[in-house]
N, C-alpha and C positions, 0 to 999 in steps of 0.2 A: 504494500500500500504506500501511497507517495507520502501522507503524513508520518505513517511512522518511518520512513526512508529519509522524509526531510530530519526530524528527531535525530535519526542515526546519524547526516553528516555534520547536523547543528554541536553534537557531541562529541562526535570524531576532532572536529576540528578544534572546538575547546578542550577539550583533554591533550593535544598535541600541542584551534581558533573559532519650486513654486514653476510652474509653467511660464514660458514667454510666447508672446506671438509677434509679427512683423508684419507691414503691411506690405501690399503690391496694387498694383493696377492692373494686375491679372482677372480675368472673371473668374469665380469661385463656380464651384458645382453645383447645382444645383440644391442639393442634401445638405452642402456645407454655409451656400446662403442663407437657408433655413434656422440655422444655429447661429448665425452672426461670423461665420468662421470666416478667415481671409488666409492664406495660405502666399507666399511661404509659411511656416511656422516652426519657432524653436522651443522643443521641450525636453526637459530629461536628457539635454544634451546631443540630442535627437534634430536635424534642419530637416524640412520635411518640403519640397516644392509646391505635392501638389496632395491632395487630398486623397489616401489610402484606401483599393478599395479590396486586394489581396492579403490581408492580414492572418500572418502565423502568430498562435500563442500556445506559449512552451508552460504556461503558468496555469494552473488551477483556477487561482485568484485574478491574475489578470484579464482570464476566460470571462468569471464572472464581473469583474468591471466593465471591460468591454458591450455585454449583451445589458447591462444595466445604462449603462450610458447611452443605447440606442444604437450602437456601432456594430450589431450584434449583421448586420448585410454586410458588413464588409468584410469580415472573417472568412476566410474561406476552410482552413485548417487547423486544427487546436492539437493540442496532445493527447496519449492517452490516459490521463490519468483526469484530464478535463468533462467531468460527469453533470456539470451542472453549468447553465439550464440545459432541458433534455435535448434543444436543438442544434448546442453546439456541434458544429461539423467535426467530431472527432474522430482520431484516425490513431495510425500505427506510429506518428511520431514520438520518440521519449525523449521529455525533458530534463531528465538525470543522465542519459548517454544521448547527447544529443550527437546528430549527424550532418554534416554540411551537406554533402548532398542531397539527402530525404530530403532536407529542409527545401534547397536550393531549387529543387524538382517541382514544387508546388508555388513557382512563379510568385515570391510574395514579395510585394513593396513593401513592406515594415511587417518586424519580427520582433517578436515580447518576451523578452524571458527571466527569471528570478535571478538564477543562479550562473555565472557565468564557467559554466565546467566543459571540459575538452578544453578550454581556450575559442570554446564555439564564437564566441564574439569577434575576434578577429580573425577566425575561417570564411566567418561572413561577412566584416567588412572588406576582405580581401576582394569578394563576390560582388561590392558595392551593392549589400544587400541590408538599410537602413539598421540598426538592433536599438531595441532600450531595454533598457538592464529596471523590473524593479523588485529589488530583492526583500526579502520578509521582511515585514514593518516592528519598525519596536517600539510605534506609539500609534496611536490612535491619527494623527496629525501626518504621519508617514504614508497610511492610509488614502488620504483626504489627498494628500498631494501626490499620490500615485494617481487617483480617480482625475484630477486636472492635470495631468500631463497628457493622458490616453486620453482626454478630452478634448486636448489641442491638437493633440496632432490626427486624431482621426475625423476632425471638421465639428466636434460636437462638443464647444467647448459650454455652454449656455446650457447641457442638459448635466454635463458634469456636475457644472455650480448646483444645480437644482438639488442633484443627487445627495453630494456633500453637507447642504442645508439640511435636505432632507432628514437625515442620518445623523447629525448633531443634536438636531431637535429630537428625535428619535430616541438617542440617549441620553439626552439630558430629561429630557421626560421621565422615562424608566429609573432613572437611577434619583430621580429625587422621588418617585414616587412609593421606595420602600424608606418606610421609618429609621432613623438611628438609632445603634443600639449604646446603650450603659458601656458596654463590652465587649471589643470587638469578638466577633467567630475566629475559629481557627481552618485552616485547611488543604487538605493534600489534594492534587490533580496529578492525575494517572496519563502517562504518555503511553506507558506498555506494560503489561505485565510484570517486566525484572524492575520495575518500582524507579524507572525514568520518572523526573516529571519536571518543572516547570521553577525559577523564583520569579520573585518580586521584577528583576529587572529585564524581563521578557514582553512580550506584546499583551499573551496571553495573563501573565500579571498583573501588567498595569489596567485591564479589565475588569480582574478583581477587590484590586486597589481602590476602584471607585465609590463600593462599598465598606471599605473600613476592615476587607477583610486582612487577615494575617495568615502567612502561609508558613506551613511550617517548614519548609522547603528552605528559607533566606538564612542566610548566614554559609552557605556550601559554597567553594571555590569555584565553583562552573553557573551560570546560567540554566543549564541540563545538566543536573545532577542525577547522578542512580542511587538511590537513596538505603540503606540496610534497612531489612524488615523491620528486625529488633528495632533498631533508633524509628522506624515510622510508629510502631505502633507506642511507643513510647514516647512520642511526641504528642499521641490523642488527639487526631482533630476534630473540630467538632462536626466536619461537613468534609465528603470525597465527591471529588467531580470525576469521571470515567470517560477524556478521550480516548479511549480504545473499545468502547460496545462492539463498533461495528467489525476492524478491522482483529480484533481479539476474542470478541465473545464476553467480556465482561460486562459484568451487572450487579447490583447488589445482593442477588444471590449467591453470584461465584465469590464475590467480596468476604459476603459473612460465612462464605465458610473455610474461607481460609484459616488456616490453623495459626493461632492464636488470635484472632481478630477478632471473639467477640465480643472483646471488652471495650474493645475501642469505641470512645461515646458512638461517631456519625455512625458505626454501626446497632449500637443498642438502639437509638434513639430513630432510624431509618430513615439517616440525611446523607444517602448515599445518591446521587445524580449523574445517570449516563445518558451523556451529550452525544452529539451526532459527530461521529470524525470530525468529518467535512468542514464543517461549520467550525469546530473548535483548531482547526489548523490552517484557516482562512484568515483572509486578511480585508478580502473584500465588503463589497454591500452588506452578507449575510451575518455580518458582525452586530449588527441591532438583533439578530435570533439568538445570539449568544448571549448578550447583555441580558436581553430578557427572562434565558433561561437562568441566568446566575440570580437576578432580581427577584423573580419567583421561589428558587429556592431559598436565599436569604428571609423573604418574609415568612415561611413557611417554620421555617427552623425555629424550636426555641432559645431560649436566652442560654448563652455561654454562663 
């Protein structure tokens, strides 16, 4: 599964590691006058002439910004690991061994991708084949300015902004809308199975963080720490969140019967919550379904 494969290199490598636009006097596209777009346009390092309408994306996330922003016609080819929405045009490309060729083969004017591995970035500039690199967000705000970048240069800068708005207000709603607590909660997020998970100074934390929550995760030398059973269940938190339901099978079934765990409060108390991968290793739109789902369970919960 691509989240837990991104997990594995986010670890590997720690255990070892605003859009612009320009005018012209050119006539814009059609599609792109619609948005206010004017093209050339500079974004994410990105000069773009003319308005994209071949687009390869090597990204999950980028996939889903893209068909959020409306740009979802111009795509022609996604990776496979791109599941969502159901009409991306997905295919046999891999965003983790990515290929110049394959790539190269599906004719694309601009090409999106997280990570830059093989050195694929300069196999395809060599190709004078456009790239924007936007790699896993580690705030909310990284987010936003990935969504206007892929906004500027695919002609759709106006539905970007809307988006972004959108999505602000979206969590700023949700997260004032659960009461604070005396005290805050405690709590573990499950990457995998062997007890991977998540601190404070991740994307996926600073989420949490919004809440008041406290993870018990913070204080380990890594970002993606692998955490000892012992020291987990010894830490008690009061609340487990479960990225891995889908791509592992976990639930708080498999949870509470892990041996020694059923003293751990979130399991006596049954504040255990298994999130959707997807969503929880996303970066994009569907990051308000995450908010949501941590807001529900926080009011849910009782008091630490």
């Amino acid at each position: 599964m691509r989240r837990l494969m991104t997990a594995a290199i986010a670890v590997t490598a720690l255990l070892l590691g605003g859009c612009g636009g320009g005018g012209t006097n050119e006539t814009a596209s059609p599609a792109a006058s619609a948005s206010g777009a004017a093209f050339p346009v500079t974004a994410g390092g990105v000069t773009l002439d003319k308005r994209p309408e071949r687009i390869v994306s090597l990204s999950p996330t980028a996939t889903e910004m893209l068909f959020a922003i409306d740009a979802g016609k111009q795509v022609t080819a996604v990776d496979d690991q791109s599941n969502y929405p159901a009409e991306a045009p997905r295919s046999d490309l891999s965003g983790f061994k990515p290929n110049a060729e394959a790539i190269a083969a599906k004719n694309p004017d601009l090409v999106v991708l997280s990570d830059d591995l093989n050195k694929i970035v300069e196999q395809l500039t060599r190709l004078k084949i456009p790239v924007l690199r936007t790699p896993a967000a580690k705030t909310l705000q990284d987010s936003y300015t990935q969504i206007g970048q892929l906004g500027a240069l695919t002609g759709h800068p106006a539905e970007a902004a809307a988006l972004v708005e959108r999505m602000r207000g979206q969590i700023d709603k949700i997260v004032k809308g659960v009461p604070a607590r005396s005290a805050p909660l405690t709590y573990y997020y499950e990457l995998d199975p062997t007890y991977y998970t998540v601190t404070s100074e991740t994307y996926v934390g600073s989420i949490f963080a919004l809440f008041g929550l406290k993870n018990v995760a913070d204080g380990a030398k890594t970002a993606y720490p692998q955490l000892a059973q012992e020291a987990l269940i010894a830490a008690d938190p009061d609340m487990i969140f479960l990225a891995d339901s889908k791509c592992c099978a976990q639930s708080p079934e498999t949870v509470a019967r892990r041996k020694g765990w059923a003293g751990v409060t979130a399991v006596k108390n049954k504040q255990i919550v298994a999130l959707n991968d997807d969503v929880a290793s996303r970066w994009g739109p569907r990051v308000v379904d995450l908010v949501q789902a941590v807001a529900d369970a926080v009011a849910k919960a009782p008091a630490a």
